[in-house]
C-alpha positions in Angstrom: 51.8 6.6 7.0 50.2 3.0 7.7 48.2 2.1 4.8 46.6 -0.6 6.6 45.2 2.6 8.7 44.1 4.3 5.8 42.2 1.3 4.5 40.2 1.0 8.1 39.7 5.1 7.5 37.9 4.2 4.3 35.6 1.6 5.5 34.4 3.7 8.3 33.9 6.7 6.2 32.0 3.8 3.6 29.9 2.8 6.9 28.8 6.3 7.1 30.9 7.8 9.9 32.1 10.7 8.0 34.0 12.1 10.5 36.7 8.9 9.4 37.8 11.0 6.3 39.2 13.9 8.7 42.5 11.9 9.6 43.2 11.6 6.0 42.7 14.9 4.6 44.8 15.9 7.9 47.5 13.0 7.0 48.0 13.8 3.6 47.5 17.2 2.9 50.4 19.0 3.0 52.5 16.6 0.5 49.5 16.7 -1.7 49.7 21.0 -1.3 52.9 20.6 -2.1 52.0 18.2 -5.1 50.0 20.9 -6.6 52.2 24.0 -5.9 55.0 22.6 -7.8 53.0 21.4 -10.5 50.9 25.0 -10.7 53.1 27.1 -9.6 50.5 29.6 -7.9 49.3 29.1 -4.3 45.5 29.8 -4.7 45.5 27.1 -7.6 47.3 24.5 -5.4 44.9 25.3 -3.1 42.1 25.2 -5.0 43.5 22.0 -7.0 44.2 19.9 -3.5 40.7 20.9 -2.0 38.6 19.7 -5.1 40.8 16.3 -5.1 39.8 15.7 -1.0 35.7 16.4 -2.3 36.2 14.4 -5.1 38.4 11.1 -3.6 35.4 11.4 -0.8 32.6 11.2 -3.4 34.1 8.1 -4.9 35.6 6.6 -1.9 33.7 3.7 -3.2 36.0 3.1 -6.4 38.9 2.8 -3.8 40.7 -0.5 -4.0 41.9 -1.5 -0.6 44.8 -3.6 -2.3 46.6 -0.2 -3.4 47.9 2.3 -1.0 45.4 5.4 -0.3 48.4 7.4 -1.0 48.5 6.5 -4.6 45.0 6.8 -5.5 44.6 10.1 -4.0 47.9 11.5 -5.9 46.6 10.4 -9.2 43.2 12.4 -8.4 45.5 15.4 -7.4 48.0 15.2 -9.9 44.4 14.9 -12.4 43.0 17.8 -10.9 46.3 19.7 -11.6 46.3 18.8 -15.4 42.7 19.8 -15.3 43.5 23.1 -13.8 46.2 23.8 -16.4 43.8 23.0 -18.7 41.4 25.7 -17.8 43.3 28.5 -16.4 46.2 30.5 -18.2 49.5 31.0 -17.5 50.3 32.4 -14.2 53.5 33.8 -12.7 55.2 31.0 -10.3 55.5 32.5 -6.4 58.1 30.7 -4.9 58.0 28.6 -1.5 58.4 30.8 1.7 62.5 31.1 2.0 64.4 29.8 5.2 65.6 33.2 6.8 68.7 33.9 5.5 72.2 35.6 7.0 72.5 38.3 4.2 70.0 40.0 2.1 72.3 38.8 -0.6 72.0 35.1 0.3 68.6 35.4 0.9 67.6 37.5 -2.9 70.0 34.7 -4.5 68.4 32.0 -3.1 65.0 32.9 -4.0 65.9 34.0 -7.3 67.3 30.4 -7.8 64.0 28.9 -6.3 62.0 31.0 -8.9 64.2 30.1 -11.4 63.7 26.4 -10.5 59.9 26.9 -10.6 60.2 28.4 -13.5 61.9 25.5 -15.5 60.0 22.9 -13.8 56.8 24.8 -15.0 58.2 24.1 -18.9 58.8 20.1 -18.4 56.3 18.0 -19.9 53.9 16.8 -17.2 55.2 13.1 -17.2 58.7 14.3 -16.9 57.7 17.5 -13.7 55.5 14.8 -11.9 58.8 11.9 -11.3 61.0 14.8 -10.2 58.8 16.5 -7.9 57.6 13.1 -6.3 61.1 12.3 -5.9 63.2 15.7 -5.0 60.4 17.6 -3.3 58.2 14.9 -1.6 61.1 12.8 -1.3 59.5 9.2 -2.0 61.3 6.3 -3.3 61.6 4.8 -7.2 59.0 2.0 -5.8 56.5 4.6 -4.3 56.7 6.5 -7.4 56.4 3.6 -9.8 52.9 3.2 -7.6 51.4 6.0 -7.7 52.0 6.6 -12.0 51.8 3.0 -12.2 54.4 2.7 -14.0 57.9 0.5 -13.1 60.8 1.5 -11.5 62.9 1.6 -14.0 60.7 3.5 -16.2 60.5 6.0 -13.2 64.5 5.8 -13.2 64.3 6.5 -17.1 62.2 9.6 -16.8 64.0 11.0 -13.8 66.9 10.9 -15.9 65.3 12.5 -18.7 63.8 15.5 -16.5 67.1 16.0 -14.9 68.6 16.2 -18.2 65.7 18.6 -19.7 65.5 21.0 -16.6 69.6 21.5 -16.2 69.5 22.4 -19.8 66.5 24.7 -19.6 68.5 26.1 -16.4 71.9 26.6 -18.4 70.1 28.1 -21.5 68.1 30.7 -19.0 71.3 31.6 -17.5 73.2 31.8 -20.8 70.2 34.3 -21.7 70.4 36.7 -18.4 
């Protein structure tokens, strides 16, 4: 992902050539799907959620400061739009990511069980604990990339990955201590 691109994107689309946004929405939709899904837990509101943040980042492509990656501006209007969405809608079942195929049955009930279990716990994290791990385990981007888009500093991104590692294994162990 070249930022530098991203900030030539914007101008164009600020020019008026609309057709400018298309390589970004195409660019950075799926990790900001992804965003959403983890943080809602249902497909339609991911969905939803990531669609209303592409409208909404285009109809204030104007506030966008150039000297900040795209990419961290347009996550903190997802991960806004997510919060917003939990805000408004209740509490909906999690549906788990599509599972690799699988060489038993077994493997492959196990496996999804776990992902729904996962899910499930991540669902029950405070929001500024879920949003460090799923930026990190899930979208796989680095302390620095995180600090950037919560604006916050590394280490405090280190300190609350910590802290939702901690919390989820112990809302994992207590779930399994229940079943």
């Amino acid at each position: 992902m070249d930022s530098g691109d991203d900030v030539e994107l914007v101008a164009r689309c600020l020019r008026g050539e609309v057709e400018a946004f298309a390589p970004l929405v195409e660019r950075y939709q799926r990790v900001l799907y992804n965003l959403a899904l983890r943080m809602l837990g249902d497909r339609e509101d991911a969905r939803d959620a990531t669609q209303t943040a592409f409208v909404r980042a285009y109809e204030k492509l104007a506030s966008y400061d150039p000297s900040h990656r795209f990419f961290s501006w347009i996550y903190r209007i997802v991960l806004n739009e997510c919060l917003n969405q939990k805000q408004r809608r209740p509490f909906h079942e999690s549906l788990s990511d599509s599972l690799a195929a699988s060489d038993s049955p077994y493997r492959e009930a196990e496996a999804h069980e776990t992902s729904e279990r996962v899910q499930a716990g991540l669902l029950r994290l405070p929001a500024e604990l879920r949003e460090v791990l799923i930026l990190r385990h899930f979208l796989d981007l680095s302390y620095g990339d995180i600090g950037a888009a919560l604006h916050l500093q590394e280490k405090t991104v280190k300190s609350r990955l910590y802290s939702a590692r901690q919390r989820l294994g112990q809302i994992l162990q207590a779930e399994g201590a229940a079943h």
